[in-house]
KEKE-646593 format. One line per 4 residues: number of its first residue (from 0); their letters; for each residue x, y, z of C-alpha. Coordinates in nm, 2 decimals. Example, Ala and Ser with C-alpha at 12.3 -4.5 7.8 and 13.67 -1.06 7.14 Angstrom:
0) as) 1.23 -0.45 0.78  1.37 -0.11 0.71
This chain:
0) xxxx) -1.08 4.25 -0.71  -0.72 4.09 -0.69  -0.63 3.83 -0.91  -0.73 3.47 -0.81
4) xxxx) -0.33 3.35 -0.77  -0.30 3.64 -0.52  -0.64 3.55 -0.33  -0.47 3.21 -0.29
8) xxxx) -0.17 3.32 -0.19  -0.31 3.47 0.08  -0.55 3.18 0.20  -0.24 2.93 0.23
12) xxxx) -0.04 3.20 0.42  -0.33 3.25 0.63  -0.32 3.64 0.59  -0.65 3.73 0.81
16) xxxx) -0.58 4.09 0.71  -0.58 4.06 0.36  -0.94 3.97 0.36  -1.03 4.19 0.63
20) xxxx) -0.93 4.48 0.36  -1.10 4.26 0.08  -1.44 4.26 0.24  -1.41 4.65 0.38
24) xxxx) -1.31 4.76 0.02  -1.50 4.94 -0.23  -1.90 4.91 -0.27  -1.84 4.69 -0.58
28) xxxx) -1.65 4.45 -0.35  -1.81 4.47 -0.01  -2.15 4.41 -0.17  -2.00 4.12 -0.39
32) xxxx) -1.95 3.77 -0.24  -1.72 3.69 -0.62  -1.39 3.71 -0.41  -1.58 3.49 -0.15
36) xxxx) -1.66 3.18 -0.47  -1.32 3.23 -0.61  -1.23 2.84 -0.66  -0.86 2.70 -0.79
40) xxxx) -0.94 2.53 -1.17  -0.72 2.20 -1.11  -0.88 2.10 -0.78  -1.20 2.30 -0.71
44) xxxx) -1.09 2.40 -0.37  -1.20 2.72 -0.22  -1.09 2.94 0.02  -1.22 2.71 0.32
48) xxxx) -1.01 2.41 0.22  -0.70 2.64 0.22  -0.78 2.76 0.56  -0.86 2.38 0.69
52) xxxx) -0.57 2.27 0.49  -0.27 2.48 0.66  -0.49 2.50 0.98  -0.60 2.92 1.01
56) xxxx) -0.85 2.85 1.24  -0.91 3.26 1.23  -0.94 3.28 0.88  -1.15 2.94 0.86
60) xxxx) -1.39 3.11 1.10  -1.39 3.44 0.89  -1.49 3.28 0.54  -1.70 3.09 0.73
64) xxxx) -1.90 3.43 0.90  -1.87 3.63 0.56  -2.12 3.32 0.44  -1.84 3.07 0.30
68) xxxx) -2.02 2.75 0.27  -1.86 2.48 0.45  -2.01 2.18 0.30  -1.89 2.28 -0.07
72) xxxx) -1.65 1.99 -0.21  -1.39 2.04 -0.43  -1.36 1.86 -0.76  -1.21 1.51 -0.56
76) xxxx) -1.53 1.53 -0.30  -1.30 1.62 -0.03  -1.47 1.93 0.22  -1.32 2.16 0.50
80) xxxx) -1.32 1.88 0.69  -1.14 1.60 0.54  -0.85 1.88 0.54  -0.86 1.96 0.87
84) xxxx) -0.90 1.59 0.98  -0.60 1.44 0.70  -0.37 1.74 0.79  -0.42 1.72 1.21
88) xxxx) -0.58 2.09 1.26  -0.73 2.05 1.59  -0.89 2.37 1.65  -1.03 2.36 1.25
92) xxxx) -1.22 2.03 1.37  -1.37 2.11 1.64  -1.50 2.46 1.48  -1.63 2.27 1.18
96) xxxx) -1.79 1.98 1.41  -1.95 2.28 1.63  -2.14 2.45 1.26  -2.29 2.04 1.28
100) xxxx) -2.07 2.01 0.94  -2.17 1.64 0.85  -1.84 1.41 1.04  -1.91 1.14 0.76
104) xxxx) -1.88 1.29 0.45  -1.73 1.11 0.16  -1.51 1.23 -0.07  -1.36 1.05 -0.44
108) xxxx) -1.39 0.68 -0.33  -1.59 0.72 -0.01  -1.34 0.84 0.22  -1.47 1.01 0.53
112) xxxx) -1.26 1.25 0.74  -1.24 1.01 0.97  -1.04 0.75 0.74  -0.81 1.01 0.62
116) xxxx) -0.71 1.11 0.97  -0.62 0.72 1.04  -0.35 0.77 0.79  -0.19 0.96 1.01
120) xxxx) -0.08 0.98 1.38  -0.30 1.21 1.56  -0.50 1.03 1.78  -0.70 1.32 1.92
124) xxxx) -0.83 1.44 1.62  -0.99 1.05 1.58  -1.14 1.11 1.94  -1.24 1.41 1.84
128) xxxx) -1.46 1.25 1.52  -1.56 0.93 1.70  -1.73 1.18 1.99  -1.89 1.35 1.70
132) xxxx) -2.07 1.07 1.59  -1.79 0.96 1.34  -1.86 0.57 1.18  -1.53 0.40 1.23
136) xxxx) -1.72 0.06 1.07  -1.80 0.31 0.76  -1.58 0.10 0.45  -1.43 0.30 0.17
140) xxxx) -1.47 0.16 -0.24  -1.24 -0.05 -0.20  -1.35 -0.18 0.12  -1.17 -0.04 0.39
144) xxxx) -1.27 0.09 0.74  -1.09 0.28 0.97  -0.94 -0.05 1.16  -0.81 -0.17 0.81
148) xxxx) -0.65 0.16 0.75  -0.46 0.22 1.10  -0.31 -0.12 1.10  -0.18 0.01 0.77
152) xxxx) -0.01 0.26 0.88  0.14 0.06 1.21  0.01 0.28 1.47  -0.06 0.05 1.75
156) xxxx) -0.23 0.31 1.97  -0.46 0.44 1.69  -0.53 0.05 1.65  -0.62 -0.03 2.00
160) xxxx) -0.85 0.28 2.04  -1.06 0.17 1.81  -1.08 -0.19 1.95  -1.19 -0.03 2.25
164) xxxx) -1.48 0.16 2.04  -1.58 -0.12 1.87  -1.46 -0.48 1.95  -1.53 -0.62 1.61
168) xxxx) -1.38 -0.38 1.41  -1.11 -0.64 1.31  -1.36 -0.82 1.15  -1.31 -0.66 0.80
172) xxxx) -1.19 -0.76 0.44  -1.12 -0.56 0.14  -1.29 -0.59 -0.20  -1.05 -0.80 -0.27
176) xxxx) -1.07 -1.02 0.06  -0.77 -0.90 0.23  -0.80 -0.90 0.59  -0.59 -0.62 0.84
180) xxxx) -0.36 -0.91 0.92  -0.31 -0.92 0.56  -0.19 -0.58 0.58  0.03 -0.56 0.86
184) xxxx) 0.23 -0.88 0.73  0.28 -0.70 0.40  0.40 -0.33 0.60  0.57 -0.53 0.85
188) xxxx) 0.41 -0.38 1.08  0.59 -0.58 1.38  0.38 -0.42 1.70  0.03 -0.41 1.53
192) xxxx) 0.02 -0.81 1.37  0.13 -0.89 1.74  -0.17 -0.70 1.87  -0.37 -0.85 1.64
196) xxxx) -0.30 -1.18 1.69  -0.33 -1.16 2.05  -0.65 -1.01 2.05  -0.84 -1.05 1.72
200) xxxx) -1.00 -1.37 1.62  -0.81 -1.44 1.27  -0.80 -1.77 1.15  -0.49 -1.95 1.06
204) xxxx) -0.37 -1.89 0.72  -0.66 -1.66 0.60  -0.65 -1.61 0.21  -0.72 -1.33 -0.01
208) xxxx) -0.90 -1.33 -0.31  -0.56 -1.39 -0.50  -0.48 -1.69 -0.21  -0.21 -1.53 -0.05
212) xxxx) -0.21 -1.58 0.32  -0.04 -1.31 0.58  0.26 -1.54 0.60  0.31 -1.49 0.24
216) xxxx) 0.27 -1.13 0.23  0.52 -1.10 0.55  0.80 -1.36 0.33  0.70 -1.16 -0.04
220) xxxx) 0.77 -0.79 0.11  1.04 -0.91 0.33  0.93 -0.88 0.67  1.12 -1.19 0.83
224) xxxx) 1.04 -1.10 1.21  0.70 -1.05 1.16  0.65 -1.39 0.96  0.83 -1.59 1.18
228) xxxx) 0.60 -1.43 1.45  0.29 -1.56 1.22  0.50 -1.88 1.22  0.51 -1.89 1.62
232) xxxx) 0.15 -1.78 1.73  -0.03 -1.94 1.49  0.20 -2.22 1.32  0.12 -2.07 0.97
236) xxxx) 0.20 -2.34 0.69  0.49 -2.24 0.50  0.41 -2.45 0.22  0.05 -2.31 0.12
240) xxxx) -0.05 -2.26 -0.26  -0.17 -1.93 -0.37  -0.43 -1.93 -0.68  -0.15 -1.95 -0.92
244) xxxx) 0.04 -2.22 -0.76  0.30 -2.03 -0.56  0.42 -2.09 -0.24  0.60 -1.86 -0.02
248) xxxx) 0.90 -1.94 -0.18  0.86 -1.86 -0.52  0.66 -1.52 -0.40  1.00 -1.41 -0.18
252) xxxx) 1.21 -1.56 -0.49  1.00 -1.32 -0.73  1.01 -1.05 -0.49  1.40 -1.08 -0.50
256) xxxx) 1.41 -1.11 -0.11  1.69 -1.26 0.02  1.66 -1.30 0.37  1.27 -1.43 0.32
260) xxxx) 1.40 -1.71 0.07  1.70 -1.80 0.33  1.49 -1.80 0.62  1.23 -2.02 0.41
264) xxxx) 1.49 -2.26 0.33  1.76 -2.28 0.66  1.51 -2.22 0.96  1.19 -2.36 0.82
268) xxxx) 1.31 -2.60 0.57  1.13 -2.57 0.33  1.24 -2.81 -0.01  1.49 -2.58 -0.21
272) xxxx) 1.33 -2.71 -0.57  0.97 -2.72 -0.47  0.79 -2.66 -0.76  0.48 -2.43 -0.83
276) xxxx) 0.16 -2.61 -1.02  0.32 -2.47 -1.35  0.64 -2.71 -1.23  0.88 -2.39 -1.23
280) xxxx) 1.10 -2.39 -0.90  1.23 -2.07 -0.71  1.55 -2.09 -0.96  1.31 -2.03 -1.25
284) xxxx) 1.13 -1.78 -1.09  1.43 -1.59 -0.99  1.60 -1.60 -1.33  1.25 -1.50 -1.51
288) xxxx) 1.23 -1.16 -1.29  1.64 -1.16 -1.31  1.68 -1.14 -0.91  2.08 -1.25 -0.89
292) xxxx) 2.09 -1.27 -0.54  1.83 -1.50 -0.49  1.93 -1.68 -0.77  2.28 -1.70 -0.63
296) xxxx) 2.17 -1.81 -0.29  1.95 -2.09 -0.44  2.23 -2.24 -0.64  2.47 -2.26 -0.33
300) xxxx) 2.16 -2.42 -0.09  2.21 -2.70 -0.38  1.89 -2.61 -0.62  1.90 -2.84 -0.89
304) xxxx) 1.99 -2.60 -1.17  1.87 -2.82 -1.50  1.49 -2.90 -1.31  1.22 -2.88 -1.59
308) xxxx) 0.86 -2.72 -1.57  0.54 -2.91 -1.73  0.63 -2.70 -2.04  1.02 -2.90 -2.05
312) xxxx) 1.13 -2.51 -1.97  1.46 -2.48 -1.73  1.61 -2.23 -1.56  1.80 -2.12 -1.84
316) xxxx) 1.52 -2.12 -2.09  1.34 -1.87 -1.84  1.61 -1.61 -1.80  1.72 -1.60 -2.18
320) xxxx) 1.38 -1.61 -2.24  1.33 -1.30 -2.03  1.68 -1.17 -2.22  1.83 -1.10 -1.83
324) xxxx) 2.22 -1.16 -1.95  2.35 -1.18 -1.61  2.12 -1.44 -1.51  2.23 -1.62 -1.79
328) xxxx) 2.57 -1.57 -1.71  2.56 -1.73 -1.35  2.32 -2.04 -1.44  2.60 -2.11 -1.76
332) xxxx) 2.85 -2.12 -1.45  2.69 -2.32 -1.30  2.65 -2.58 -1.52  2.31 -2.50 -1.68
336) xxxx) 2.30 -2.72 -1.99  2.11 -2.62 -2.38  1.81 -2.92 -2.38  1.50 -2.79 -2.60
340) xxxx) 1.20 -2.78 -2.44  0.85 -2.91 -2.55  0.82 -2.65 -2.83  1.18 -2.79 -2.97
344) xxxx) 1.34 -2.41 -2.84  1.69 -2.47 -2.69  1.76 -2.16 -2.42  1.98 -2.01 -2.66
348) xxxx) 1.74 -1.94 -2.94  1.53 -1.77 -2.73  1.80 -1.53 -2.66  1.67 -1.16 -2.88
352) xxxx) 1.93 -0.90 -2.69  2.30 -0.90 -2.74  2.36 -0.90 -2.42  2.20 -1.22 -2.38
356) xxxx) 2.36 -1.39 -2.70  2.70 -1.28 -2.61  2.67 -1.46 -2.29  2.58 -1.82 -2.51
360) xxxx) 2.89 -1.68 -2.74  3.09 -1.64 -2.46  3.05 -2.01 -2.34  3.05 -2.16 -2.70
364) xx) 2.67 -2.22 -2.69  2.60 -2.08 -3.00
């Protein structure tokens, strides 16, 4: 028998002929169904998930006749058909559907074929599993359905054929209670959160287990457009506290967003030193994750550069504290003055890289 690396080989080119002469070869061979069992070690796939894989709908229905059994999983759960449904093989579905393979399968973390192909963009091969009885309200381990996923991905089409199937598909949270509006806001997913909230029945500043709302997501990743259309259709608050005190500002600020912490601050106008519960302001919270264009932008909207957190922290404490020298550097510039907090700790003794302690050094803080 060849070796396994060359049986393979074959199965991912697709070479029908190869096993054509594999099963016609000696007695040893033709009467032996090893070549058939031949798995990879990693993964566990077999010779079926190659063929549903790279789409060789002959080969497919080869194994499958020389008593390849299409229901085997590989090591991660995943079967013929999850390969032919994530990859887009048409004619591999519709073969494995017509053997009555089981459309809901799950694989590693209860993914069904049908979830894997609403990562993608093929929207016949989900017609093709919905008319075969697929479960689009089926929700994966870490709560997902097939709605949830497709907003995801920002494939309005995908999105509005299954609110044709099911009407109350939207109606969905993750383990973690994130909603599909929580989802597109964070992709910026322009088309689909439109969609949504024209025709899905979200409440207005839903929160997620951590308190975030879809505004938040939208002004954390970035997405400007599609918060500001939150902002419009459903008057989102751009003030609201998330579970550790944040508001959009500080979350953009953290994020090192720009535009978001602009937009927060010149179109919505939103108090440039608001403060979190903690009392740190979205200068502290730049300077702690060291984002100098925020931190920049903040200072010339007028931020109040010395402000103090419950702790008697500032700015300055934060970013030498987080030994970001540049930081540092720009809040010194700006007239960031050495007070000691609660603990007694002046921002410069808190300063462990050289970096940092050459920028004190350099102002004759030291």
């Amino acid at each position: 028998m060849p070796a396994p690396q060359e049986i393979f080989k074959a199965a991912t080119q697709g070479d029908l002929q190869f096993f054509q002469e594999l099963q016609n070869g000696d007695a040893h061979i033709r009467f032996s169904d090893q070549w058939l069992k031949v798995t990879y070690p990693k993964s566990g796939d077999n010779l079926l998930h190659y063929a549903a894989r790279h789409g060789h709908i002959d080969l497919l229905k080869f194994l499958h006749k020389a008593g390849a059994d299409l229901e085997l999983p590989n090591f991660d759960g995943k079967r013929p058909l999850h390969e032919a449904a994530q990859a887009g093989h048409q004619q591999c579905v519709k073969y494995l559907l017509s053997q009555d393979v089981c459309v809901d399968s799950l694989k590693r973390a209860d993914w069904t074929p049908l979830m894997l192909a609403s990562t993608k963009q093929d929207q016949d091969i989900i017609k093709t599993l919905v008319n075969a009885g697929a479960d689009p309200v089926i929700r994966n381990k870490d709560g997902w359905n097939c709605f949830h996923l497709a907003c995801r991905e920002g494939h309005l089409p995908i999105v509005e054929f299954y609110h044709k199937c099911r009407g109350d598909l939207w109606d969905t949270v993750s383990k973690n209670g994130r909603t599909p509006l929580h989802t597109t806001a964070l992709h910026g997913c322009y088309d689909v959160t439109l969609f949504l909230l024209d025709h899905c029945g979200y409440s207005v500043d839903v929160k997620d287990s951590c308190g975030s709302t879809p505004f938040m997501d939208a002004m954390r990743s970035g997405h400007v457009n599609v918060a500001q259309l939150l902002f419009e259709k459903q008057k989102s608050n751009v003030n609201e506290v998330d579970n550790v005190g944040y508001q959009a500002l500080h979350q953009a600020a953290q994020a090192g967003h720009t535009e978001s912490v602009q937009y927060l601050v010149d179109i919505q106008g939103v108090e440039v030193d608001t403060t979190t519960t903690s009392g740190s302001t979205a200068v502290a919270v730049a300077s702690k994750e060291g984002q100098l264009a925020v931190l920049e932008f903040l200072l010339r909207a007028g931020a109040n550069i010395n402000t103090v957190d419950n702790k008697g922290r500032s700015a300055l404490h934060i970013a030498s504290g987080a030994q970001h020298p540049m930081c540092v550097e720009i809040l010194l510039k700006h007239g960031a003055v050495l007070v000691p907090d609660m603990a007694g700790n002046t921002p410069d003794k808190l300063a462990k890289k050289d970096s940092v302690i050459e920028m004190f050094e350099k102002h004759n803080l030291t």
